[in-house]
N, C-alpha and C positions, 0 to 999 in steps of 0.2 A: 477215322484215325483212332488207335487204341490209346488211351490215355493212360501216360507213364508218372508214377508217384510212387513213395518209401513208405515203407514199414516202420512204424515206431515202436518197437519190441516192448514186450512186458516189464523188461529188467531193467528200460532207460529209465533214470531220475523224472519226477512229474516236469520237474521246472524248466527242462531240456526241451521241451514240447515246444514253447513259442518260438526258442530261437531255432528250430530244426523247422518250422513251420514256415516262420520269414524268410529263411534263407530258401527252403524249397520254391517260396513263390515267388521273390525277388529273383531267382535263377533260370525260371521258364517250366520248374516241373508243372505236371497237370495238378498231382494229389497227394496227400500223405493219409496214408491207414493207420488209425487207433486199435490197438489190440488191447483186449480186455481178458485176460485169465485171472480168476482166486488163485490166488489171495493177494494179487497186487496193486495196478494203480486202476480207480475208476473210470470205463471209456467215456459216459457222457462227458464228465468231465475235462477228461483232459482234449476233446472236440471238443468245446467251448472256448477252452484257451484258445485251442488252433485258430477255429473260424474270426478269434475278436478281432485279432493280431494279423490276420491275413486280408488282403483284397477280393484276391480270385479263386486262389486254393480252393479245389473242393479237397472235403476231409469225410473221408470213409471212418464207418463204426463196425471192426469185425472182428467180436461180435459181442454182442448181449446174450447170454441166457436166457430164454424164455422165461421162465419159471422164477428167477431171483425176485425181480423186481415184478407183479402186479399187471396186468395189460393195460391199465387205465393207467398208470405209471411211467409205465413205457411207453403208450401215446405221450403222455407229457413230455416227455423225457424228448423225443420226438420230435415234437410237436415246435418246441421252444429251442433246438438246436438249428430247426430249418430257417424260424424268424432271426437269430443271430447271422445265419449267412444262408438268404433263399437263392437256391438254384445251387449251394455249395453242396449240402450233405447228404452223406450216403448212408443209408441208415442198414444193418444186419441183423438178425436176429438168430439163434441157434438153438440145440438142444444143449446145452453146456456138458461139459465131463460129470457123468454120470456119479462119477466119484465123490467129483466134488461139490454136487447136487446133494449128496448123502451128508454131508458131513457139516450141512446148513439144516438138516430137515425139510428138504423143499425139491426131493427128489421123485418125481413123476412115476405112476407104476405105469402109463405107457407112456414113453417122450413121444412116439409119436403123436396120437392124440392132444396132448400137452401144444405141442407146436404148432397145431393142428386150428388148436381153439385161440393163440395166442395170435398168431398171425395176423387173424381171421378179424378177429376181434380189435387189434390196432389200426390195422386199416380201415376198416368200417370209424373208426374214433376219428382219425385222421382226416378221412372224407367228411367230417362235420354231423354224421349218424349220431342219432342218439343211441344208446344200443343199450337192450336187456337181453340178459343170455344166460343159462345155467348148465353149465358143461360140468367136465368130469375134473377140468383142472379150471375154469376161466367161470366168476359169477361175476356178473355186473347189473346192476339194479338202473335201467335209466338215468346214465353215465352219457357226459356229451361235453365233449371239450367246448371251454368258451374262447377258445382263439385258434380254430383249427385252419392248417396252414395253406395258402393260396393256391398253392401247386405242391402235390401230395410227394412226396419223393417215391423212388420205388421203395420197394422193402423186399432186402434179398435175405437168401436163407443160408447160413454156413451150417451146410450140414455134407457127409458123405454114405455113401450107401446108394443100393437101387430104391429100396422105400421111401428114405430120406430124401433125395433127387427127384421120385416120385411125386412126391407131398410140394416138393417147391415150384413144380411145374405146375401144379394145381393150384396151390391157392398166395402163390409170390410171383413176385416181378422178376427174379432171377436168384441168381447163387455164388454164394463168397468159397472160394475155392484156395483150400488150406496148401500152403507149401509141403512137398514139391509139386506143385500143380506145372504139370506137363501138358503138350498139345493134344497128346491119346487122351490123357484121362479129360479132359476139356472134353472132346469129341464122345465121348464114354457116356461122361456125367449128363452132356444135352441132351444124348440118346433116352436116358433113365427118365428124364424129366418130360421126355414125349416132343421135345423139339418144338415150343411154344410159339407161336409169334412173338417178337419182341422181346425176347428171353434176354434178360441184362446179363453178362456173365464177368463178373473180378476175378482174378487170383492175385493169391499172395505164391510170389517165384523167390527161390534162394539165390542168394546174391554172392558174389565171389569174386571180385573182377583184382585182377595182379595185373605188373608191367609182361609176365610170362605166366604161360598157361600151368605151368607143372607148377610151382608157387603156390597160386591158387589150388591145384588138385590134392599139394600134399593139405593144405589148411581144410579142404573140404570133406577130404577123405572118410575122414570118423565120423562125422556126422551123418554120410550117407549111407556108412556100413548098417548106422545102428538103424535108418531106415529102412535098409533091405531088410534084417534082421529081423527087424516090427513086418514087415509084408507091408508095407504102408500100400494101399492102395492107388493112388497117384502112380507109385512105380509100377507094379504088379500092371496096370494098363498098358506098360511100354512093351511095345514086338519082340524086344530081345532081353524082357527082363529072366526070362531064363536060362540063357547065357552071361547074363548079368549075376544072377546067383551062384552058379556055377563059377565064376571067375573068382567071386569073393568067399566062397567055400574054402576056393582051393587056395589061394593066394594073398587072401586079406587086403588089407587098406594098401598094400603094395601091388596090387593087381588092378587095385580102382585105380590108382593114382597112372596105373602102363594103358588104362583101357582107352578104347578110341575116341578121340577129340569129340566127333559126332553125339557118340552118345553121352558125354559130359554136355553138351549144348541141347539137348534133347531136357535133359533132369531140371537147369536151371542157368540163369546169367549168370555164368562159370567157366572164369579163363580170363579171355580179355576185352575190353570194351567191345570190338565186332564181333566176340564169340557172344555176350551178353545181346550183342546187337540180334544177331541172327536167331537166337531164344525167342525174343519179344515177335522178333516177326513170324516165327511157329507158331507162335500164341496167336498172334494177328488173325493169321491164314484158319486158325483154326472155331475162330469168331469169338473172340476176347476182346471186350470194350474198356477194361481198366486191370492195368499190369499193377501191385503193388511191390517194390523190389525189397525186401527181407535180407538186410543185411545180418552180421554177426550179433548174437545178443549183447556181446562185453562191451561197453560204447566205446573205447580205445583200440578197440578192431573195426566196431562197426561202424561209427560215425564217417569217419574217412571215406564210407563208400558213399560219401551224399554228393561229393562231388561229379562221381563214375555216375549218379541216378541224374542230375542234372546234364551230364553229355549227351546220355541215352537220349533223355526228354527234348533234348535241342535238336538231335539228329531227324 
């Protein structure tokens, strides 16, 4: 069964977390995901609130930066969320926005290496390793956590690209898969990553659910124009994304909003609660073990859909 749980956008208030966290798992959700972007709220942190304040919730981290925080850091960092709730957390690690790598001083001349060695290096901490290592981004001096944790969680990687999917097949337990994570690009990404045994695989889906589907399509419209726009990858995987560009060339956000039902439930849970339904189980079919649903960032749009993520989860 794929396990269904919310997105907690970057732009929600910190203190919004426990009550969006109790009600998820007082409701029947499986999960709620912490997003972590600079320059806003802290992910470890605000997974600590989640995990204190919840019973069963698991609470996904996606994602960390490699590079910000130290790999001995980030073991801890780790380490200490899993004891607050064992068997709850979901731990991410990524290449961060490259951008905003630059703009700390802490920007890797190759992320992947970087990624490469931090992974690498947590896990081994985690597993209770003492670990000396001198890499190109990772030194550790006979480093060994004194409280490493009973049952190791996985450690996925949000990362996109063939190299990057590559890297996570190797040396992670699977991969956080950024919105619009679609069923193609799901099947796309495992391909990249070599199709591992036991490959864990999350996404974060955009969310959109209305009483009527055209509602929803006019609110979603803009935001998926400016992802054709971007070539986002995730879409570029779909079979008809080049008649999907072509419609919005010619026609704009009044073309997305005419285009067929189908390929709205292909992009994301958009429409209505069975349209959202029949997403998940694309996702399902396409070997997704944890849906995160990515509602609107503004929380007076967004919030409201915790109820539609709680239907989902119950079905």
């Amino acid at each position: 069964m794929t396990a269904i749980g919310m997105c907690f956008p970057r732009t929600y208030p910190a203190a919004l977390v426990t009550d969006v966290a109790r009600r998820l798992d007082q409701g029947g959700a499986d999960e709620l995901w912490i997003i972590e972007d600079c320059f806003f709220t802290a992910g470890p942190s605000l997974v600590s609130a989640a995990l204190t304040s919840t019973e069963r919730l698991t609470v996904g981290l996606g994602i960390v930066p490699g590079v910000v925080r130290t790999a001995a850091v980030t073991a801890m960092e780790f380490a200490t969320l899993e004891a607050l709730g064992p068997g709850r957390f979901l731990p991410g690690i990524g290449h961060g926005v490259q951008s905003w790598m630059g703009q700390m001083g802490v920007r890797p001349k190759s992320p992947l290496t970087a990624l490469e060695e931090v992974t690498t290096s947590v896990a081994r901490l985690l597993r209770g390793e003492e670990v000396s290592f001198e890499g190109k981004e990772v030194y550790l001096d006979k480093v060994k956590l004194d409280a490493p944790p009973a049952v190791v969680p996985p450690i996925l990687l949000g990362v996109q690209g063939p190299k990057s999917m590559a890297l996570a097949g190797r040396v992670a337990d699977g991969v956080v898969l950024a919105e619009p994570a679609t069923a193609a690009y799901v099947r796309q990404s495992v391909e990249y990553a070599g199709s591992p045994e036991g490959f864990v695989v999350a996404t974060f889906t955009a969310m959109c659910v209305r009483e009527d589907r055209k509602s929803a399509y006019e609110w979603t419209a803009p935001w998926l124009g400016w992802r054709i726009a971007d070539r986002a990858p995730q879409l570029t995987a779909l079979p008809f994304f080049d008649e999907l560009q072509k419609l919005y060339d010619a026609s704009g956000e009044a073309g997305l909003v005419g285009m067929p039902s189908e390929w709205w439930t292909a992009i994301g849970a958009i429409g209505t609660v069975e349209d959202a339904a029949a997403h998940i189980d694309g996702l399902e079919a396409a070997g997704v073990q944890h849906v995160g649903l990515f509602p609107d960032p503004e929380v007076e749009h967004g919030l409201p859909q915790l109820d539609y993520v709680l239907e989902l989860a119950r079905r």
